[in-house]
N, C-alpha and C positions, 0 to 999 in steps of 0.2 A: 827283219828277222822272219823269214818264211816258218810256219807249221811245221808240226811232224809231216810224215808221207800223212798224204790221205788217207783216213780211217773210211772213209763212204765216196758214196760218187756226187758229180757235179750238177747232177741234173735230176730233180723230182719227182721226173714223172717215170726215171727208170726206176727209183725206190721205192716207189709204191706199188710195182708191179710184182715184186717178190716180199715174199716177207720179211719185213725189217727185224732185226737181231735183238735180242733180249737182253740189254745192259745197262748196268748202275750210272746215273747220270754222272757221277763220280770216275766211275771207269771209262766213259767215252772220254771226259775232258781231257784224263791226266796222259790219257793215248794221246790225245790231238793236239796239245799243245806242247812247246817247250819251257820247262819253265824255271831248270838250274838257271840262278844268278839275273833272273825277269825282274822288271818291277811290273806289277800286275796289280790292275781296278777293277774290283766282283761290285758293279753298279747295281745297286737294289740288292742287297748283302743279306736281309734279312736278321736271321741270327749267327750268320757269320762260318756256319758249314766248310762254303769254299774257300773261304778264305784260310781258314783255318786248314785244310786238307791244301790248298796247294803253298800256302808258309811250311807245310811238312816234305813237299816234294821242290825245295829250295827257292823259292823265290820271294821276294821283298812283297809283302801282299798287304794292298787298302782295301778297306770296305765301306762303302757309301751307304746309305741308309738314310729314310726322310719317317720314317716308323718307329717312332722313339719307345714302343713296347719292343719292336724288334733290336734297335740298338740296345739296349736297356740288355734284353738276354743276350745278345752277341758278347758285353761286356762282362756277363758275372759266370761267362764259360770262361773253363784255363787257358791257359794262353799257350801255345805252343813255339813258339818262339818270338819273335820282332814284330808280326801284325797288330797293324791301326785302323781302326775304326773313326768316321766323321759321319755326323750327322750333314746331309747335303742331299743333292736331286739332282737328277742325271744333267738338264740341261745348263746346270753353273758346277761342272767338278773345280775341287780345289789344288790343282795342279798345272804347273808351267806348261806352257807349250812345247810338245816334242819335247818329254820327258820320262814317257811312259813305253812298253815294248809290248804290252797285252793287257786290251780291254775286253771285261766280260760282262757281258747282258745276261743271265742264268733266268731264264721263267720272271726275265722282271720289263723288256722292252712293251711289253702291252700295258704296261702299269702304266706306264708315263702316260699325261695326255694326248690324246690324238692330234691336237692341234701341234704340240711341242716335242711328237716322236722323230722328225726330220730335226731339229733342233738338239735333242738328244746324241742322234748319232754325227750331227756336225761337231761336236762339244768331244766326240771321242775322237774323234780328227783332229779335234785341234792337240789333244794333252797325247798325241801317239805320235811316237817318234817313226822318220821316214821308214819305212818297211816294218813297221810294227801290227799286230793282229789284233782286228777285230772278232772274237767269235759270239756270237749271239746265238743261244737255247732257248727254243720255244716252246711251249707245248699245243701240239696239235686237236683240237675242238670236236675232238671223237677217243673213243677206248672209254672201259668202266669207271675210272677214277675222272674224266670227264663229267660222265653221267650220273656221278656221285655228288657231285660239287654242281649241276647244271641248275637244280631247283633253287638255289639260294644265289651262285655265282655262275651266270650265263656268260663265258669270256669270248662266244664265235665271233663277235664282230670285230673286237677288239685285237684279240687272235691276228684276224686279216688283216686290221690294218697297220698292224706290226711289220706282216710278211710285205705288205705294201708299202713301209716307208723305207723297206730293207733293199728291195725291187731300183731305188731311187737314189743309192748308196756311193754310184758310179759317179753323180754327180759332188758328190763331196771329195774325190779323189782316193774311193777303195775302187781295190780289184777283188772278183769274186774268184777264191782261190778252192771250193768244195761248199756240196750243199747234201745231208745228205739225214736219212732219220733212223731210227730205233723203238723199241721198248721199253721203256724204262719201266722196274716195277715198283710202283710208290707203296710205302709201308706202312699201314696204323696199328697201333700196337691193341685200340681197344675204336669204340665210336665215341667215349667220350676223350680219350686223346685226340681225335680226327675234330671233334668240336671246340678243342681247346685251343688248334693250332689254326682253324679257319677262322675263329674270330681275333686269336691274335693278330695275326694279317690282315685280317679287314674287320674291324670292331661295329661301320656303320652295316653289318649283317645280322647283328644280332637280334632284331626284331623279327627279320626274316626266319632264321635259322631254330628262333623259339616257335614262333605262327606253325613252323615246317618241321618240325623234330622228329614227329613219330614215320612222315616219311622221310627222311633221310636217315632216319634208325633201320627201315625196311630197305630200302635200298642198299646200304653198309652190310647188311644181313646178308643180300641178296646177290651182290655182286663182287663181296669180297672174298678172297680165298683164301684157306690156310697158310702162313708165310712159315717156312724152314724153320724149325728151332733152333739150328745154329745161328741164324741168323738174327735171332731174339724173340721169335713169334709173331704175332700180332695177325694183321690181314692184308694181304696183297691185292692192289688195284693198279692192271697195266694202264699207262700212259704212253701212247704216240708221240714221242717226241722230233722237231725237225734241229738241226745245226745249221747253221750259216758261219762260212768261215770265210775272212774277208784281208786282205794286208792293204795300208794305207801305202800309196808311192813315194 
């Protein structure tokens, strides 16, 4: 099952020479993939977002999660149709082999260990049925919501070596079918929403994120921007975000 057309281009180093496009990470996916009548794994699901947005945009959707604060809210959001949630971790999913048509990595392949991120993406090889899509969203180690997050959660290494086990991919029997990035603009409604959601996610921060409050309070001040009222308010921090879109043979 090939992608949509290409929403970007294949190659990196043309994207980064023009400015990349300012769009909801929600609006690149549901462009880039197909996903009437899919069954579809959001690997590292969090609280269940995409999952829940593309069960809306018709497809059978899991959600994996090893963050039992995050499964915890993924489950006492409504349900919008048939999605299931599993407590589990990318390198043992709980699924047959060649039974899946799109697996998705969203801002979570850098979480996996680095020793077990090749491992990871062989694990999505196995549960992807022959031409089935891998797309994996990253976020790029630069832009203000970077720099917001950089004094408590430093992710550039990690980052790479995401991009690097992605690089390696060819070897597990994907083809790289588009690579290509944008803007995502991430939204906090307040600093201590944006506090309440970084330690959800990573709870051993909190020592740090206390030691460091009053500067990540100045920098939220400092580098956030007014978000649309339609949009609900809050404060906007653009994110560099890269795509990798991959189909297994």
């Amino acid at each position: 099952m090939p992608p949509k057309a290409a929403s970007g281009r294949n190659e990196t180093e043309k994207t980064m020479t023009a400015s990349p496009p300012r769009r909801s990470n929600s609006e690149v996916l549901t462009a880039t993939l197909e996903l009437q009548g899919k069954k579809v794994v959001d690997v590292g699901c969090g609280e269940g977002h995409l999952v829940r947005l593309m069960t809306r945009h018709g497809a059978k959707a899991f959600g994996i999660e090893l963050n039992p604060k995050q499964l915890e809210k993924a489950h006492t959001e409504k349900t919008v149709g048939d999605e299931v949630y599993y407590q589990g971790r990318a390198e043992d999913l709980p699924f047959d082999s060649d039974s899946i048509d799109i697996t998705v990595f969203f801002n979570s392949l850098h979480h996996v260990d680095v020793k077990r991120m090749g491992d990871a993406l062989a694990e999505a090889a196995r549960v992807l049925k022959s031409g089935g899509v891998l797309y994996v969203c990253e976020p790029v180690a630069e832009g203000p919501h970077f720099e917001l997050m950089k004094p408590v959660h430093n992710e550039t290494k990690v980052r790479a070596k995401a991009y690097e086990a992605l690089q390696a991919a060819d070897n597990l029997g994907f083809t790289v079918e588009d690579e290509f990035t944008y803007i995502h603009p991430a939204v906090h409604k307040s600093f201590t929403h944006f506090k309440e959601r970084m330690l959800r996610v990573n709870p051993e921060r909190e020592d740090s994120f206390a030691k460091l409050e009053s500067k990540l309070q100045k920098a939220f001040d400092t580098l956030g921007k007014p978000a649309d009222a339609k949009d609900g308010g809050g404060f906007t921090f653009d994110q560099p975000m890269r795509v990798n879109v991959l189909t297994k043979a």
